[in-house]
N, C-alpha and C positions, 0 to 999 in steps of 0.2 A: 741483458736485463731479463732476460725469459727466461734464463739459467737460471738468475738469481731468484723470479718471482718461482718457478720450479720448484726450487730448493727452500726457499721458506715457507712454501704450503707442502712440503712434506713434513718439515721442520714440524707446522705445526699440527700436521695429523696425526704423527707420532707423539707428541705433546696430549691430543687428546684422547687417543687412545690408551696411551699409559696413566693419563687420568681415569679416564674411567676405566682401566682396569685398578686403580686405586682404588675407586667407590666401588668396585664390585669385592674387593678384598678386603674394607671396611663393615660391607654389609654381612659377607659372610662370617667375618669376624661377630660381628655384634649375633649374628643369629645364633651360632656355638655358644659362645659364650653366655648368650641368656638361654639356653637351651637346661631344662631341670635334669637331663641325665649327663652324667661326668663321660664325657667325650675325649678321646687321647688318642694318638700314630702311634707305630710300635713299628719297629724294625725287624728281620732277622735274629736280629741280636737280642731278642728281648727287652729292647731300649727304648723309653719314651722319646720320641721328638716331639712331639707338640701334646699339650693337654688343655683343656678350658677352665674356664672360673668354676663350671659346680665341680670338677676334680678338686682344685687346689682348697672350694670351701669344704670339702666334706674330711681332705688329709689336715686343713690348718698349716698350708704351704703355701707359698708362692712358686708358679710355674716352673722358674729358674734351679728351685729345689727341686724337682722331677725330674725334667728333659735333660736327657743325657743318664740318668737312673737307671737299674735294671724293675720290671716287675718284681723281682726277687727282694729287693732292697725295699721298695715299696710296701707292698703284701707281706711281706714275710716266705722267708725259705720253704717252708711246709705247706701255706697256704699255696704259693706260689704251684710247689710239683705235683700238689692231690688233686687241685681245682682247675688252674690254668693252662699249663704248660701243653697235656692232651688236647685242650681244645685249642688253644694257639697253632699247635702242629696240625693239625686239621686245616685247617685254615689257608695257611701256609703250603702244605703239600698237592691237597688235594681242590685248591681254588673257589672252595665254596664257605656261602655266611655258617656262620654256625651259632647256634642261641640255648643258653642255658640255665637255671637256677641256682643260685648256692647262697650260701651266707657267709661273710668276710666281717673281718675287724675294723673297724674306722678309729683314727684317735681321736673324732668328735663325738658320734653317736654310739660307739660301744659295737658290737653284733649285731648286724643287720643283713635282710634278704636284699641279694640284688637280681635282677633278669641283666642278664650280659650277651651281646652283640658282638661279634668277628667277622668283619667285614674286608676282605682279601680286595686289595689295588694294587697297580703294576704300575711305576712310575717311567719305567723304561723298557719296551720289549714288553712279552706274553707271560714270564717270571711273573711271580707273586713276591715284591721285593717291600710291600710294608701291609697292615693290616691299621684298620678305624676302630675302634672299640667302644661300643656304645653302653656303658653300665646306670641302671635307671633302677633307683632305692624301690622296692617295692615292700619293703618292709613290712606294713600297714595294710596290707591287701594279704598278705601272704599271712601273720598272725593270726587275723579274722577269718581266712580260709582254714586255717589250721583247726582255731576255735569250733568253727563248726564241724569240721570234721569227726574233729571229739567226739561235739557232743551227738552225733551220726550215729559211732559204733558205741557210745554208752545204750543209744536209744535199739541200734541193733541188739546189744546184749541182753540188754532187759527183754526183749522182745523176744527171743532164743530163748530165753531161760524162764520163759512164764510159764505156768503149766496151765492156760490157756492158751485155747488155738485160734489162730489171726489167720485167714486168708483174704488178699483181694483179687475182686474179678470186675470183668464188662460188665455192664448191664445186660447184655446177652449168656451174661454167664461164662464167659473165659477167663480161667485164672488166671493171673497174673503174677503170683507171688503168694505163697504161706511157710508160717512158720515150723519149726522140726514138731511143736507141740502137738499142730492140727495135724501133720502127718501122722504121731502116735495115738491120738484120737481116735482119726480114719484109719488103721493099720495098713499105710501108704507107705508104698517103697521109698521110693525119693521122691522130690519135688517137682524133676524132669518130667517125670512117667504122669504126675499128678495132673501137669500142666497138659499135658495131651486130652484127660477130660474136661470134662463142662460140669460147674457146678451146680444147675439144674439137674444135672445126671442122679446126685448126691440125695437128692429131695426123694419122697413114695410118689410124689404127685408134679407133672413138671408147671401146673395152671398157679401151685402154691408157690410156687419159687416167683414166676411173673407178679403173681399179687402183692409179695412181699417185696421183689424190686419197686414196685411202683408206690409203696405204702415209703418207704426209704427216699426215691427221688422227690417225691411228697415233703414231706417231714423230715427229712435228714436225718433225723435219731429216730428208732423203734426198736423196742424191746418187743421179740416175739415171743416168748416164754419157752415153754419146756416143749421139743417135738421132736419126732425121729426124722432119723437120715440114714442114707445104707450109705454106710463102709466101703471100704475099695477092698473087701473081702465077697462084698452081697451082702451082706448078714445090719440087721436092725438095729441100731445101736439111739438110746434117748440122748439128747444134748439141751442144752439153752443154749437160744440163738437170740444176739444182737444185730443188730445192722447199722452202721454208719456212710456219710456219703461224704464221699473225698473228691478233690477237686485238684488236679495238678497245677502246681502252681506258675508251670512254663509254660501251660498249653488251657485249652477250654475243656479238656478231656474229663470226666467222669468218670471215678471209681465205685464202688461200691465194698465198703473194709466189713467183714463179718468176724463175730468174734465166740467163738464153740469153746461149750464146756461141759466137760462130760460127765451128762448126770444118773450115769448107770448104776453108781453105789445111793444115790440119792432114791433113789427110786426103788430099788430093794430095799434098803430102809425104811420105805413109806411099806412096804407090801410087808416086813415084817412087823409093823406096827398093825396096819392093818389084820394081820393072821394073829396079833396078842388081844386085839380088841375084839376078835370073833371067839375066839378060846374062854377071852373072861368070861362075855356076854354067854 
């Protein structure tokens, strides 16, 4: 009798241990499966063995149509050996994730960006005998990023190619950044060498440059009008100066954006109007 009660309370531990290894292979099922990036095994071979429901929504397949599939057959031939194949062999060889960006064909949504995932598991022994593939549509984040990018270097180009000069600094007067114009203004080497001085340096007076920070941190916009500044030669040179105050938009950080323009033909122009109006008189 104690054999037998033995044996049916293994009977039924095993019973519930294999049940709840069913509910744990249910659950995990359903978390894949509702998971928004298309999840799939890959073999050696290049072969799906398993993939989830956003895989089969985004091909317009049912699973049964993949598993057993090459990527190749999937992807396509060309897509397969430009984009894939390298990063799969990584993976593969050398045992580590590997994560990249690229854009691929879908026959539902056309070209689109994905961020993709290679995840090396070893189902037997220390071998890398399958790989998890985590591919997650970024499409929509990736266009916007692009968008701005744009419009970045439009806004660099025009900013290059003004023939006013843009530099920013600290409020203590460290450059930061200016444009090729203001370097031709100031007959500044490069931007490197620029950035070693202090734009207080630039001023005749260093109390005027502090006045005019502080009139700036003030007021955010001020037009100083017409005033000299020495050159990265020494030499005297008239400009109009603006000042605007910038605000990093990652950080609480403070800029200060000045915008130079050189008013040395202006100014000879005033003095030979002036020598034609002393000649008439």
């Amino acid at each position: 009798r104690e054999g037998n009660m033995k044996s049916e309370k293994n009977t039924d531990n095993r019973q519930e241990k294999n049940s709840s290894l069913s509910d744990e292979l249910k659950i995990s099922e359903n978390i894949i499966n509702n998971s928004r990036s298309m999840i799939s095994v890959i073999n050696r071979e290049y072969i799906y063995e398993k993939v989830n429901l956003a895989f089969c929504n985004a091909h317009n397949v049912k699973d049964n149509q993949v598993v057993g599939r090459t990527l190749a057959d999937i992807w396509g031939t060309q897509t397969f050996c430009d984009f894939i194949k390298n990063n799969i062999d990584k993976c593969f060889n050398n045992g580590e994730s590997i994560q990249y960006e690229a854009s691929f064909e879908t026959p539902v949504n056309g070209t689109r960006y994905f961020e993709v995932t290679f995840r090396p598991i070893s189902v037997s022994g220390k071998e890398v005998t399958h790989l998890i593939a985590e591919t997650l549509d970024i499409h929509d984040l990736k266009v916007k990023e692009l968008q701005i990018k744009d419009k970045e270097e439009a806004i660099k180009k025009i900013e290059t190619n003004l023939p006013i000069g843009i530099v920013r600094c600290k409020p203590d007067g460290s450059i930061i950044s200016a444009n090729k114009a203001f370097l031709e203004i100031m007959y500044c080497c490069d931007e490197d060498s620029l950035k070693k001085n202090n734009f207080k340096n630039l001023y005749p007076q260093d109390y005027l440059f502090d006045i005019h920070c502080d009139q700036i941190l003030e007021k955010h916009i001020v037009n100083f009008g017409r005033l000299s500044l020495i050159d990265c030669k020494g030499d005297e040179i008239s400009c109009r100066v603006s000042g605007f105050l910038a605000i990093d938009s990652t950080s609480s950080n403070s800029y200060i954006d000045f915008v130079i323009e050189d008013a040395t033909r202006e100014l000879m122009l005033e003095n030979r109007l002036i020598q034609a109006h002393q000649l008439e008189t």
